[in-house]
C-alpha positions as CSV (number, residue, x, y, z in Angstrom):
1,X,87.9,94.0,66.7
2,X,84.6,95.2,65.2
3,X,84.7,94.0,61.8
4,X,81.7,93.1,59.5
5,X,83.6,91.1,57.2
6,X,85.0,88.9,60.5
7,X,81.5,88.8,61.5
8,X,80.2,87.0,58.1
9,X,82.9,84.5,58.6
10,X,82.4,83.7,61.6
11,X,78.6,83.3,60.0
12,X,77.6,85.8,62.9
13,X,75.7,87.9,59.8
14,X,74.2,86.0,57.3
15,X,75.7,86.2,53.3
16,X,74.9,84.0,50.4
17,X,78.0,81.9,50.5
18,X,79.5,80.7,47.0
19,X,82.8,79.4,47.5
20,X,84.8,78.6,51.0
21,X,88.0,76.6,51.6
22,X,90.2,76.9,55.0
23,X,92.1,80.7,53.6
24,X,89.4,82.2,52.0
25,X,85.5,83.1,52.0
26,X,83.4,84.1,48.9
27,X,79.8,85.4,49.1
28,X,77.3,87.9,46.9
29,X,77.5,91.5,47.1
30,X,74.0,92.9,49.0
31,X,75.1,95.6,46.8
32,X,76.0,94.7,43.3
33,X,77.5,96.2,40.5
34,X,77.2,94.0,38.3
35,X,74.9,91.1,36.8
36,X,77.2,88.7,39.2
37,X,79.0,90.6,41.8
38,X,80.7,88.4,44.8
39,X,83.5,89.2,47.2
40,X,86.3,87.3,48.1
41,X,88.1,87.5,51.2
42,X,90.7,86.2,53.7
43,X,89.5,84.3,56.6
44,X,92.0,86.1,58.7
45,X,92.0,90.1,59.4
46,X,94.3,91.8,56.9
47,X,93.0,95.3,56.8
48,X,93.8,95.8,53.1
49,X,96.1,95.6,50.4
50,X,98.6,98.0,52.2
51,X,99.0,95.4,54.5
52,X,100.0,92.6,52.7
53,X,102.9,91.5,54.5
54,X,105.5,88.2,53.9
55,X,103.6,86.7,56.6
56,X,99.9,87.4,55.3
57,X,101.1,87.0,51.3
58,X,101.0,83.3,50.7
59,X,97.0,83.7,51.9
60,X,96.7,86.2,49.6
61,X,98.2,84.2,46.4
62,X,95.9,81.2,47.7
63,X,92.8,83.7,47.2
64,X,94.0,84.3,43.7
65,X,94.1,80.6,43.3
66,X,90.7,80.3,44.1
67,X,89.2,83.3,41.7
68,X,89.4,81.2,38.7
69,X,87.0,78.5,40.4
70,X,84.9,80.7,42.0
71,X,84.3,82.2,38.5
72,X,83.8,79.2,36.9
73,X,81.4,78.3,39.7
74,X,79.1,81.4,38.7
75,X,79.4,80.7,35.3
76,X,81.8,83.5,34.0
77,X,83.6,81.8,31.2
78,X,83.6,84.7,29.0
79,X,85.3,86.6,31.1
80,X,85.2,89.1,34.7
81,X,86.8,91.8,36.7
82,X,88.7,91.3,40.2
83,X,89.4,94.6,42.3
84,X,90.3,95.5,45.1
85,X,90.0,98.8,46.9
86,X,92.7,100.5,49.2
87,X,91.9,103.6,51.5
88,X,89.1,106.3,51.7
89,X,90.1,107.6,48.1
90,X,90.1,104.3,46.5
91,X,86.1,103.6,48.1
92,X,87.4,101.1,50.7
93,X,84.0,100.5,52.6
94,X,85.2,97.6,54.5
95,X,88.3,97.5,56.2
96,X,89.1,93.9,55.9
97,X,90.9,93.4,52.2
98,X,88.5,92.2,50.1
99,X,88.5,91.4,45.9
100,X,85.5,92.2,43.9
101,X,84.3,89.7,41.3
102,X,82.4,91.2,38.8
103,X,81.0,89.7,35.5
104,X,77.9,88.5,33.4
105,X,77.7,91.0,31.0
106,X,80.3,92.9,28.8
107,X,82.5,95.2,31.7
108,X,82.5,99.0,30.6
109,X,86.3,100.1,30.0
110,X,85.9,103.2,32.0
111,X,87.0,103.0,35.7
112,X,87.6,106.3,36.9
């Protein structure tokens, strides 16, 4: 499998690494959209939310666990976004799920 995000985990491509535990891996966007902009993702292959499965859920929830302290970590008390993209429609660039973190300054309500 050919798959960057795989290869950042492994720590085959160098990222600026904020947060790790044994499900999940967090590091800084190269291209962000935001003030802070990080990623969050699993540390095994799940190609993206369409493929959430029973098995591959519980990995999931423990990412959503780790959001709140990853924003803490960064400082984003007042608030921040988590997305996810799915597909070529929905701007999946990656296919490896990933969430989006995005925060330090006041969010724009349009997202379309």
């Amino acid at each position: 499998m050919d798959c960057l995000f795989c290869a950042i985990i492994k720590g085959d491509i160098p990222s600026k690494k904020v947060y790790e535990d044994e499900y999940c891996y967090s590091f800084m966007d190269i291209n962000p959209q935001a003030p802070i902009h990080c990623l969050v993702v699993p540390k095994v292959h799940i190609a993206s939310a369409d493929e959430i499965t029973a098995e591959s859920a519980p990995i999931v929830a423990k990412i959503f666990e780790a959001i709140p302290k990853i924003a803490a970590e960064l400082g984003l008390a007042d608030g921040y976004r988590v997305i996810t993209n799915v597909g070529e429609n929905g701007c999946q660039s990656v296919k490896h799920i990933h969430f989006h973190i995005l925060g330090g300054k006041k969010l724009s309500e349009n997202m379309g």
